[in-house]
N, C-alpha and C positions, 0 to 999 in steps of 0.2 A: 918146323917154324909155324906159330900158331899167328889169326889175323892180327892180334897185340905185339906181335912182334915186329909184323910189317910197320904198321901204327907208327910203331919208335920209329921204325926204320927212316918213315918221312916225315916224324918231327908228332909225337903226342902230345906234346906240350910247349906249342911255339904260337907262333903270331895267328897264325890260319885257326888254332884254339880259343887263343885271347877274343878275336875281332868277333869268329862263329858265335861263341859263347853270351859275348855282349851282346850283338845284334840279337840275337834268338829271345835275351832275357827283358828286353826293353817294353816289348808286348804283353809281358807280363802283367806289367804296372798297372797297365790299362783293362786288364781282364776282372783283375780285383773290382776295381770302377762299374764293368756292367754286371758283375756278382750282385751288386750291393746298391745299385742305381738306384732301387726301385724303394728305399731309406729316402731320398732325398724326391725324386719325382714323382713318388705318391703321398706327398705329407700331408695327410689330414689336418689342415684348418681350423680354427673356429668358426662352428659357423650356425645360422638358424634362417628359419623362414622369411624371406622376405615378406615386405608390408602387402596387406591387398593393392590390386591393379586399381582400385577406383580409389584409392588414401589418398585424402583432397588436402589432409591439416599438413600444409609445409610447411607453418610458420613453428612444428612444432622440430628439437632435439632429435638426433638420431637414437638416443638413448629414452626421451620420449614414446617415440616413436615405436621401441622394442618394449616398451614396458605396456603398452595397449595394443599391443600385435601378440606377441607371444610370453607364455605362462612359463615359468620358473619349473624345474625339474626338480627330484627329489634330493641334490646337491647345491638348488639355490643358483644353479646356473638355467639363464634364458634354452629354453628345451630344443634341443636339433631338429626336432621332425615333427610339431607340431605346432599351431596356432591358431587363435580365437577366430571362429567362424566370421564374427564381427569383435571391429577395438573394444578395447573392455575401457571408456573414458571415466568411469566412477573412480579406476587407478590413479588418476590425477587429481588434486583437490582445485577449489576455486580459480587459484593464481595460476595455476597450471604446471604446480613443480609434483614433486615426488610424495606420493602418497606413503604414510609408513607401514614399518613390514607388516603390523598387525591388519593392518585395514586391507594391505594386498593380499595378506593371507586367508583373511574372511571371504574376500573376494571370490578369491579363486576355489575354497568351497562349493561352489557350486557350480562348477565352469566344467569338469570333464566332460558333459554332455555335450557342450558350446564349441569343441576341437575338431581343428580336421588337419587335413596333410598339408603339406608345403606347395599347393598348385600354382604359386606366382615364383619356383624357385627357394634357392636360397642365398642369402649374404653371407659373404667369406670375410673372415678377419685374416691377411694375406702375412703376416710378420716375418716369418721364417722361409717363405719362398713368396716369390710378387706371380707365379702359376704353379699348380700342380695337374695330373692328368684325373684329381679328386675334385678340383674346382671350375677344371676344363669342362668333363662333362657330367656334373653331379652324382660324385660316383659315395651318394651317402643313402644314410636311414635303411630303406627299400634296398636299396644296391650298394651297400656297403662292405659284403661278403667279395666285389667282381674286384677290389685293388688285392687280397689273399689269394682271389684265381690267376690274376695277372703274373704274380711271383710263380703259380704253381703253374701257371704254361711255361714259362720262361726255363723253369728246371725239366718240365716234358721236354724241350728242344733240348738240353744240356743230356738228357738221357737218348733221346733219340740221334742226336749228333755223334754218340758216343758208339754208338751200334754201327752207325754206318760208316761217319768216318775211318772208327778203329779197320772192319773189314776191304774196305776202300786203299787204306792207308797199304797193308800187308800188301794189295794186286798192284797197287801203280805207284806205292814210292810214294815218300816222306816229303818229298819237297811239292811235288804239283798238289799234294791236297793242304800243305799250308800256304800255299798261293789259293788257291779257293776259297779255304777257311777265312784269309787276310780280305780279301774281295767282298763272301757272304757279311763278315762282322761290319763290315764299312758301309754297306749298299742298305743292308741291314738295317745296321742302327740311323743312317740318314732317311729309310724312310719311316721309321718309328718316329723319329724327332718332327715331321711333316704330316703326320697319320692326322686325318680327318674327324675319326672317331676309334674309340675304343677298340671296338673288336679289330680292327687294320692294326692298331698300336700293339694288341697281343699277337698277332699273324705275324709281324715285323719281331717284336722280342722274342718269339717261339724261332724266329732265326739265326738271331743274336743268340741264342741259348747253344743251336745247336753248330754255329762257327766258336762258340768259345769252343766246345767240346775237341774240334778239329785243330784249334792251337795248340790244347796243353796236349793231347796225345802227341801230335807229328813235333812239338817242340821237343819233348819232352824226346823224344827218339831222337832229334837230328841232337840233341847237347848229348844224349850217353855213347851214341854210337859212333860219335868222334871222338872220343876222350878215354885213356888208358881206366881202367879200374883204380889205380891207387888215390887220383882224385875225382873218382863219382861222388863220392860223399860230401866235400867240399863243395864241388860243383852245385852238387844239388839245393846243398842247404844256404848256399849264394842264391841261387833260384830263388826258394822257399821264402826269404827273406823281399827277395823284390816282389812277390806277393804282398807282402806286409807290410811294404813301404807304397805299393798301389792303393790300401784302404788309405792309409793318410792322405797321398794325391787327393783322391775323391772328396774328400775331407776340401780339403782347400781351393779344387776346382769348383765346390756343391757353395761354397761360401762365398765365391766373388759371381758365381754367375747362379741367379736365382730362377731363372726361369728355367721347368723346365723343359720346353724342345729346343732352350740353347745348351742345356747343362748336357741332353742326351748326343746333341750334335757335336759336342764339344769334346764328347768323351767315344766320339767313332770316328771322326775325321781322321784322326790321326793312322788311322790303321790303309788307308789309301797310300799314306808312306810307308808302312810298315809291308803294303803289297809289293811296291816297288823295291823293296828292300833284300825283299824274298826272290828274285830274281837271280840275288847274288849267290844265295845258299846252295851247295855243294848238296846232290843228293849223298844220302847213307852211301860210301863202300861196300859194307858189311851186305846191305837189302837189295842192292847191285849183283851182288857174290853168290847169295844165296838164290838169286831168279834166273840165273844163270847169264849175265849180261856182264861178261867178264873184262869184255873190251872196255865198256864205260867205266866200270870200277878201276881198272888201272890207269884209264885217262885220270880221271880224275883224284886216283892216289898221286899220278906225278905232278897235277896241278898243284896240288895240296904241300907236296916238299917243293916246287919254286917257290910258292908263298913262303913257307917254312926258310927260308936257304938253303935248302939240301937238295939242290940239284941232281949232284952226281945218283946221291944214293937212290932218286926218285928214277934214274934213266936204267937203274939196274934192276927195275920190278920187269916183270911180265906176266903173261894170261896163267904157263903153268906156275910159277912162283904161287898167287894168289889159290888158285884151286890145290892146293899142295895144301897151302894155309886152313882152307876155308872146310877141309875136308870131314871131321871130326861133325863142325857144324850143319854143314850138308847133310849129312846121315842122321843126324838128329829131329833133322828138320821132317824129315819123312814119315818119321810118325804121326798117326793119326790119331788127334786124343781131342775130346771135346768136351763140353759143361761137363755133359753127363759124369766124368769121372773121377769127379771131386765128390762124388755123394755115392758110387760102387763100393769101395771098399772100407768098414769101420772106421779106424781112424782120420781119413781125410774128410768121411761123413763128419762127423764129429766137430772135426777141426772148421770144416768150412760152414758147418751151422752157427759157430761161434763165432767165428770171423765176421760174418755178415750179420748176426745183431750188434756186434759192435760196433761194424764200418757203420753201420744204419743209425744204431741211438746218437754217434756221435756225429753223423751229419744233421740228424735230426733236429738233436738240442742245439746246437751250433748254429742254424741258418735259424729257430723258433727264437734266441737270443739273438740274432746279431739284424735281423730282419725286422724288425718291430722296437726303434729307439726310442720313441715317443713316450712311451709307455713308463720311461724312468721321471720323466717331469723334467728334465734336464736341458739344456741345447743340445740340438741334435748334432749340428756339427763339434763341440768339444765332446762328444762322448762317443762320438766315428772317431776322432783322434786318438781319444783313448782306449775303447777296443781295438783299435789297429794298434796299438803299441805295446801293449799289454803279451801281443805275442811274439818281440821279440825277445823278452828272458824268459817265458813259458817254452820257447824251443830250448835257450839255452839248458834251464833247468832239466827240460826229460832228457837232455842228448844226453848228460851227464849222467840221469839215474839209470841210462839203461845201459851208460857203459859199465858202471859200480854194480848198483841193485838186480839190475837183469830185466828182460823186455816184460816178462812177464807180469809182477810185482807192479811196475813203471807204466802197465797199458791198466791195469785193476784203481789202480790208486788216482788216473788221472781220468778216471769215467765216475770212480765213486763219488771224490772230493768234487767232482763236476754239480753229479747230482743232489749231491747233499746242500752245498751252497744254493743251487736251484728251487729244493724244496723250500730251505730255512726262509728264502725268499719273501714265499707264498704266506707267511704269516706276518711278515714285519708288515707293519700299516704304511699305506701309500703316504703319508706327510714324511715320514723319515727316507726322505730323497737319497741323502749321501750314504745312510746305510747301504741302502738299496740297489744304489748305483754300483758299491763297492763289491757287494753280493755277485753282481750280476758279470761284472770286470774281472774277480775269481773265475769264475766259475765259465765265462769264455778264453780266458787263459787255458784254463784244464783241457776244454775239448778241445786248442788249438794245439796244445801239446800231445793229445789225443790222437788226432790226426797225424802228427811226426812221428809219430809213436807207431800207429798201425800201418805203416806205408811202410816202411823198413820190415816189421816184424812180420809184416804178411810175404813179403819178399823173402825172409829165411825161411817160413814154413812151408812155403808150397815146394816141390820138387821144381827142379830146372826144366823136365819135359811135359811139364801144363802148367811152369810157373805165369802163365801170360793171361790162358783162361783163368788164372784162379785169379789174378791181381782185376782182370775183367769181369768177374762176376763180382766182387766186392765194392768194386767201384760201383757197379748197375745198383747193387743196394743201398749206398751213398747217396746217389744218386734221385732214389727213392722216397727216402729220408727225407732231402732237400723238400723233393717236389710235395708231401702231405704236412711239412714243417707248416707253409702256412695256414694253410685250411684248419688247424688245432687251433689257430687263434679266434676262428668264429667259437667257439666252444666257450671263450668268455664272454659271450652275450649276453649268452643264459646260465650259466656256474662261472661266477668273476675269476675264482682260484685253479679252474680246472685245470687250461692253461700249463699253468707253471706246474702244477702236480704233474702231469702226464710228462713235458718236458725233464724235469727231475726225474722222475721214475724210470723215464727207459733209462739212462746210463748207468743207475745203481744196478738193474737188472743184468745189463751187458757186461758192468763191470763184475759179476759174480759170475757169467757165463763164461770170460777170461780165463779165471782159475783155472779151468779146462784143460786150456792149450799149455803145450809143454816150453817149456824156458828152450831160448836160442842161444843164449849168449856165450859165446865158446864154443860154439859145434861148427861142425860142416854142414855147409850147404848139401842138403837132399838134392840128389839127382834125378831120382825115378819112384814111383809110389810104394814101390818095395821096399825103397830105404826107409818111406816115411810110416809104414803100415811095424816095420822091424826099429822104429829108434825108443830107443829106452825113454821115459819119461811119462810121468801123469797126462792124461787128453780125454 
């Protein structure tokens, strides 16, 4: 009798599934939400220098007022980071209305020398949020680089959450570190929502980064290790889905609450209940079995068939029944295998260089698209709505191609077509908005598909005895990805298109690195490195 067997025995698929399953996938929602927060609570503004502190003329327009303070940039828009040492009042004629462009343009001829910085502040045009943590504390011109570090700490906490908890998770059990994790996210993100100043507000998200990290791993464990194999897959992609359904939430919690340290408290509070909630959760059987804590795991399997109704069947487990079960896995478990040996032998070298420019270009492009909405000219809330929606037939479609076509084919085709729309981008002119937008909605489809795509496919290739460190190093360079995705965007300061070129480029390159790996579709799961150093196929 293997532990799947016990599994049935006290109900695989009954109430204690259903209820597990939901409660675990609720949190989800909200993960998406602090992924993507930082879309909605750093939105750059319009904004320019305020008037000097001694500007006496108040009888004059606020539009006056900008037209003799600050100089026009080379788009004819009032300039962010600069104004006339003193008002330029020649820009007004007699009556005191608006002087025309030729005459302002002579003007300002002569006026670079006449400039200086924004020492009285600056005025924000507030339309699309009534605060951001950009107008909170002047996070422009000079310090306009610290809201791309803010995202890029926030992904350090999501890679450093990911190191520890994962290790953490293995010594003490799946349920106390998503009670932690549920606790850090809450405590977390309320005092981010409260932070004083900046650098506290990134200390606080670098927290939030790294309790998201402790949800989806111990989530992500306590839903597989209760649930038979024949529906992980469903399971999963129910999951994957309330992912996708949490960018929309954000979407419509970002649009009724604008400010935001209410939007950021808005979107952690709830995880206070999701702490109490986790109280309820069953730790793993299986991480019970294997630590050798054999008495709690068959407590808690006969708990599991009362829930179930399966009383009787649940009174006939015991200690040796389970280690009978558990045994095959016990001995597996004893092996000692570590990073290092995904890169010892040729082929797993090989395979796993490839796997992580993949997993990497395609977090990469993903978070450089889906982090920076502004930039399409669009609302920023319908175009979160519509990247969030965008990937629920981009799942549809890969699950399809890679049951027909094969993973292979299906992970190449959805990194190139990523980065092709990516590049084509970088030429269409900024006025052609809808083009642009649509380009862009492609081409975050592909990498979301992308991502469905190499989660499964990196699960078939690695053997079963280091399938865990390999799915864990692929993720660390995911992870990676994320965290230098924003800092690329300074790189348009000074080259407008570079940007989208480097985004575009890594995934045609990764998706040419693909080819490599050998097709899974139809094979056996690899057990041990031997099988994968000996299976037939191109790598």
């Amino acid at each position: 009798m293997a532990f799947g067997d016990i599994l049935e025995q006290v109900g695989s698929t009954g109430r204690f599934q259903i209820v597990h399953v939901t409660l675990l996938s609720i949190p989800v929602l909200l993960m998406a939400s602090h992924n993507l927060l930082q879309n909605f609570v750093a939105v750059v503004p319009p904004h320019y220098c305020s008037v000097h502190a001694n500007f006496s003329q108040s009888q004059l327009s606020p539009e006056e007022k900008l037209l003799v303070t600050v100089p026009l940039d080379q788009a004819g828009e009032p300039h962010r980071c600069q104004r006339y040492v003193a008002p330029q009042w020649h820009l007004l004629d007699r009556n005191g209305s608006f002087s025309s462009e030729e005459e302002q343009s002579q003007g300002e001829q002569s006026l670079p020398v006449d400039l200086q910085e924004c020492r009285d502040g600056w005025s924000y045009n507030m339309t699309e949020m009534t605060s951001s943590i950009i107008s909170d504390w002047d996070l422009v011109c000079d310090l306009r680089s610290l809201k791309q570090m803010g995202q890029t700490i926030y992904m350090g906490g999501v890679l450093v959450g990911a190191i520890i908890f994962g290790g953490l998770s293995d010594r003490y059990g799946r349920r106390i570190l998503l009670l932690i994790s549920n606790m850090l996210m809450a405590v977390a993100g309320t005092c981010a929502a409260f932070s004083p100043s900046f650098p506290l507000f990134c200390l606080f998200r670098f927290g939030c980064g790294m309790a998201l990290s402790g949800l989806g791993l111990n989530t992500f464990s306590l839903i597989v290790e209760w649930i038979p194999t024949r529906i992980r897959t469903v399971t999963g992609t129910i999951t994957g889905y309330c992912y996708t359904l949490g960018q929309l939430l954000l979407a419509g919690i970002a649009y009724f609450i604008r400010d935001w340290r209410w939007l950021t408290l808005a979107v952690s509070l709830p995880f206070y209940v999701f702490f109490l909630i986790s109280w309820w959760f069953h730790e793993s059987s299986r991480w019970l079995a294997l630590n050798n804590k054999h008495e709690e795991a068959v407590k808690t399997l006969k708990s599991v068939a009362r829930f179930n109704g399966r009383h009787e069947e649940g009174e006939k487990l015991d200690i040796k029944m389970l280690q009978e079960s558990m045994k095959k896995e016990m001995s597996s478990s004893k092996g000692s295998y570590s990073v290092l040996d995904l890169f010892r032998t040729p082929k797993m070298r090989k395979m796993t260089i490839c796997l992580s420019a993949v997993w990497l270009s395609t977090s990469f492009a993903y978070y450089g698209l889906a982090m920076d909405l502004q930039k399409f000219g669009v609302d920023i809330y319908l175009i979160q709505v519509i990247f969030g929606a965008v990937d629920i037939p981009a799942k549809v479609v890969i699950t399809t191609c890679m049951s027909f076509i094969g993973r292979r084919p299906s992970q190449c085709g959805a990194l190139i077509i990523a980065g092709v729309t990516i590049l084509i981008n970088v030429v269409v002119p900024y006025d052609k908005q809808t083009l642009r937008t649509c380009l862009a909605v492609l081409g975050k489809g592909c990498l979301a598909a992308s991502f469905n795509c190499c989660y499964l496919y990196s699960g078939e290739l690695y053997p079963t005895i280091i399938r865990q460190n390999g799915m864990g190093w692929v993720s660390m360079m995911a992870r990676i990805g994320a965290m230098v995705a924003p800092m690329v965007l300074l790189t348009g300061d000074h080259i407008r298109w570079l940007p989208g070129f480097i985004y575009g480029g890594a995934p045609i390159l990764s998706g040419v690195a693909a080819v490599f790996l050998p097709e899974t579709l139809g094979t056996n799961l690899p057990d041990t490195i031997q099988d994968v150093e000996e299976r037939v196929g191109k790598i």
